[in-house]
C-alpha positions in Angstrom: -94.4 26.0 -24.0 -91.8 28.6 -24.3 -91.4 29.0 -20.8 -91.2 26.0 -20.2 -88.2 25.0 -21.8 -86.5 28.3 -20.6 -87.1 27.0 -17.1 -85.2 23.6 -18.4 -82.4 25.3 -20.2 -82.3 27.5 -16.8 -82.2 24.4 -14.5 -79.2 22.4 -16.9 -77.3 26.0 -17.0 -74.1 26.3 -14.6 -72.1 29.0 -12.8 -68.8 30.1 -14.1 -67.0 29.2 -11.1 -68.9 26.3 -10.4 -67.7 22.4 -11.3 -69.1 19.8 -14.1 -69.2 16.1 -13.6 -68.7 14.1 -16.9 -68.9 17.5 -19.3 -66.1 18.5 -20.8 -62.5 17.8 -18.9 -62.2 18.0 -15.7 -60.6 20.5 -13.2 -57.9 18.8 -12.2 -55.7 20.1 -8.9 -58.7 21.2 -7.5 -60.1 18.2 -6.2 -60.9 17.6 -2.2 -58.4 15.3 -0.7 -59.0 12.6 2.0 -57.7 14.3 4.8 -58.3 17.9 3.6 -57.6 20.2 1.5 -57.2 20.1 -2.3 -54.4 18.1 -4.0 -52.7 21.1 -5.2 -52.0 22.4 -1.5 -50.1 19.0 -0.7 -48.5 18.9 -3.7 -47.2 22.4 -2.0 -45.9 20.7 0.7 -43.6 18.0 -0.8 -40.0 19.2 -0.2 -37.6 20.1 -3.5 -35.5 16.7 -3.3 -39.1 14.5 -3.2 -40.9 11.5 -1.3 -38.1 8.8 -1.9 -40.2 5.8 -3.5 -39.7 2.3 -1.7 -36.3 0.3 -3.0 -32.9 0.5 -2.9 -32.2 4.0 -3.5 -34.6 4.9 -0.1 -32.5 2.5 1.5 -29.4 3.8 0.2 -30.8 7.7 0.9 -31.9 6.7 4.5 -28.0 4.5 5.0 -26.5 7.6 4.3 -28.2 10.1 6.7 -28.2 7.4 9.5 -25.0 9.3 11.6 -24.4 5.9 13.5 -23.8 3.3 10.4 -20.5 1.7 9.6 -18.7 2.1 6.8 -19.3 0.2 4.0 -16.2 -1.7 2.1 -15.4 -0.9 -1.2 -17.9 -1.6 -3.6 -15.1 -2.4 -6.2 -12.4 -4.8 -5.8 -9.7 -2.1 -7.2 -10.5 -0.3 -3.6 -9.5 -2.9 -1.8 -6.3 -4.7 -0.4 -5.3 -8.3 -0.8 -7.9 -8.8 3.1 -10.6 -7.4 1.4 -10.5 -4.4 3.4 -10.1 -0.4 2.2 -6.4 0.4 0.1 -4.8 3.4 0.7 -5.3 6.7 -1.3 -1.7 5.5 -3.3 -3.5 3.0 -4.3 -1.1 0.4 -2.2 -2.5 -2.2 -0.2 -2.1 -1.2 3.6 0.8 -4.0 3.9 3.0 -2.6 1.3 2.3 1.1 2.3 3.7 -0.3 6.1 6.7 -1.7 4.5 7.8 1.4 2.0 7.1 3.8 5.6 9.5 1.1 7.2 12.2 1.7 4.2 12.0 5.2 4.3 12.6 4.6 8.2 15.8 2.3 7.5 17.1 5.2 4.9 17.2 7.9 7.8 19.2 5.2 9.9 21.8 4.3 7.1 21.9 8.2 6.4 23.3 9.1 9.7 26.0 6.0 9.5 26.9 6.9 6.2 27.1 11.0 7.1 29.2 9.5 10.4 31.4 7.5 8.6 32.3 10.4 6.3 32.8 12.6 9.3 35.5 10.3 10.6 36.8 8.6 8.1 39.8 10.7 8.3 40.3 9.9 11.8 42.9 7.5 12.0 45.9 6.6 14.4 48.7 4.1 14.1 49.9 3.4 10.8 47.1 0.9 9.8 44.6 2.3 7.1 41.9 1.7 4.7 44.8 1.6 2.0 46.5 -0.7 3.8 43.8 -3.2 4.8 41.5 -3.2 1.7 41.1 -5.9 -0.2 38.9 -4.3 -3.3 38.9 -7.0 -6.0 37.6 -9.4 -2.5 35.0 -7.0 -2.3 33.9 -6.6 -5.4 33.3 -10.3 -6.3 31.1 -10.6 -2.8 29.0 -7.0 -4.1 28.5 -8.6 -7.4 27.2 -12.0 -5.5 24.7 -9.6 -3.7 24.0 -7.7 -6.9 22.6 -11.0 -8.5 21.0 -11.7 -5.7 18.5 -9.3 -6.6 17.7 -10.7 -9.7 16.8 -14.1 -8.9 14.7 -12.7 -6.3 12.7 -10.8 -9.0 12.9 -14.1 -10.6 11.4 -15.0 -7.8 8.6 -12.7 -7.6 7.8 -12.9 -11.2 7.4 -17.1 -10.7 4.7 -16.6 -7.9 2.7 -13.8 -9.9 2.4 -17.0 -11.9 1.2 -19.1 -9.7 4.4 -21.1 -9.9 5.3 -22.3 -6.1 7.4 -24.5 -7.1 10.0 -22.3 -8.9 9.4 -19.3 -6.4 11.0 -21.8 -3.8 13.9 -22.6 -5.6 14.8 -18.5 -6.4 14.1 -17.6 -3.0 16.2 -20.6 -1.7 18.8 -19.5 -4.2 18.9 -15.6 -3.6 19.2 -16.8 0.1 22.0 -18.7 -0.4 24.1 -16.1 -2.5 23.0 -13.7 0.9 24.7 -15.9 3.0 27.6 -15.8 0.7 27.7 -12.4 0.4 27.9 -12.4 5.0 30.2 -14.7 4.7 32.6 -12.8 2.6 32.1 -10.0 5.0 33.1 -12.1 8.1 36.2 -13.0 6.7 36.6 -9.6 5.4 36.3 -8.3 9.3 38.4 -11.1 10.7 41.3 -10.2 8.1 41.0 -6.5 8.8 41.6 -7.3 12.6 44.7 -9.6 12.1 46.2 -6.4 11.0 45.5 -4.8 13.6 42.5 -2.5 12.6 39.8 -3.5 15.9 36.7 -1.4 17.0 38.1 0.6 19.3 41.0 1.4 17.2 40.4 4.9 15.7 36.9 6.8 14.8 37.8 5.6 11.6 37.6 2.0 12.6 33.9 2.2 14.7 32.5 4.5 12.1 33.7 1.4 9.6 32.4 -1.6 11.2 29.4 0.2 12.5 28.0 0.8 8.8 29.1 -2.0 7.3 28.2 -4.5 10.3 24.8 -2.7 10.6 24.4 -3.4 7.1 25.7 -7.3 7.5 22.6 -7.6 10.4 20.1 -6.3 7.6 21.0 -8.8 5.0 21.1 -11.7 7.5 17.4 -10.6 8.7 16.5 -10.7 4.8 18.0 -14.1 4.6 16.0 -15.2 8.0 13.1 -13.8 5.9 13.6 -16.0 2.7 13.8 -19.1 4.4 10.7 -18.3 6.4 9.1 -17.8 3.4 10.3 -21.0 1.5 9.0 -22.9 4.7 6.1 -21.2 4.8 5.1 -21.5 1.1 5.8 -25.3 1.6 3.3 -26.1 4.6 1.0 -23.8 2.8 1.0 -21.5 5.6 0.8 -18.3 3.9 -2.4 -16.1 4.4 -3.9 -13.7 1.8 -1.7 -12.5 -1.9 1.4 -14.9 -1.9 2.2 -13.0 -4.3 2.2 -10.1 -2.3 3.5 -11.7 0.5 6.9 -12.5 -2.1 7.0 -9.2 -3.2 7.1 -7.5 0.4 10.1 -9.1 1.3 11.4 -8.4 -2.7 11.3 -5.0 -1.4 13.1 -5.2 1.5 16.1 -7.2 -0.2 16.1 -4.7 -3.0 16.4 -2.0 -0.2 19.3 -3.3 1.2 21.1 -4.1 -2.5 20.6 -0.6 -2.8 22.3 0.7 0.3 25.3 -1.7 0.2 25.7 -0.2 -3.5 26.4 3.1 -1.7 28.0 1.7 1.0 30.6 0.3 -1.5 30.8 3.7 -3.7 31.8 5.6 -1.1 33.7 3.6 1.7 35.9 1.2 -0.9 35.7 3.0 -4.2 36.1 7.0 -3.4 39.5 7.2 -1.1 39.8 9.2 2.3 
């Protein structure tokens, strides 16, 4: 009888080393995988970063190392200009980044009329000079014109960032009008200066003097162009994209040349030769 259930206890007795079925926990890691091997040795192989799971952050993951995909737009609309497409690293839309490199363009021009005109403003011959042919209190009353100009065109620009059309017409059509003012004072400025007998070809003086200031004439008659074409524009609804952008890029081109007739005035009427 005794040896008998040795035998049993002998038979139900396992190895150390080898593996139980239902006693106890099992030995996890260790078992033998479909195509080989033991899960633990393909654990091994599984690279640092992981198997990317199925969804949107594999396809994301696998959009990123394609070399040959576009480039996505801006996810946020604070990225983007008023087309929907990528704004600059200023944060400017690509249209008003174009315009400001076009100002800083149109500052190197009026630099080197401005740095002529004070080379040769000395230059004169006969007896007709600035002292003689200026008309400064004319002047002044067609500068402050084209002063005010510049605030009814932020008028302007502040009526179309409220969605006001109507009113944005009538302070473009107005800073428009005192532009053409403001030429027109300077045509009859020129055609008085010639009755006395200062032309072009007069002295250096005299080209250096009608260069600037007529260069300066053709910029505010192409801003004037502009503002019209924008009041007919805004009235067949023909404007594409930001209006408001649209009002403000030619805002910054009439403020520009404000600006330069300022120092154009300063230092061809106002500081004498």
């Amino acid at each position: 009888m005794a040896d008998d259930e040795g035998d049993r206890s002998g038979e139900g007795a396992t190895s150390p080393g080898e593996k139980t079925s239902g006693d106890g926990a099992p030995d996890l890691g260790n078992e033998p995988h479909e195509h080989g091997g033991t899960v633990t040795d393909t654990l091994d192989e599984i690279p640092m970063g992981g198997v990317p799971g199925p969804g949107p952050v594999a396809d994301e993951q696998r959009a990123a190392d394609d070399p040959n995909r576009l480039t996505s737009l801006p996810e946020h609309a604070e990225h983007r200009d008023a087309d929907g497409g990528h704004a600059t690293t200023t944060g400017l839309s690509n249209n008003k980044m174009a315009m400001w490199l076009f100002l800083g363009s149109e500052c190197l021009l009026f630099g080197g009329l401005i740095s002529t005109y004070m080379l040769y403003r000395g230059r004169l011959s006969g007896e007709v000079g600035p002292d003689q042919i200026y008309d400064i209190p004319f002047t002044s009353v067609s500068s402050f014109v084209l002063l005010m100009s510049s605030l009814t065109m932020v008028l302007a620009v502040s009526a179309v960032a409220r969605r006001d059309l109507r009113t944005t017409k009538v302070w473009l059509s107005i800073t428009a009008l005192l532009g053409t003012t403001f030429v027109g004072g300077q045509v009859y400025e020129f055609t008085s200066f010639y009755r006395e007998g200062l032309g072009f070809t007069t002295s250096l003086f005299s080209s250096s003097f009608y260069t600037l200031t007529g260069f300066h004439g053709a910029h505010v008659t192409i801003g004037i162009i502009m503002l019209l074409a924008l009041v007919g524009m805004l009235s067949r609804e023909r404007v594409t994209g930001d209006k408001s952008e649209v009002v403000e890029l030619v805002g910054l081109y009439w403020h520009f040349v404000d600006i330069v007739w300022i120092v154009i005035f300063t230092l061809v009427y106002l500081i004498p030769a």
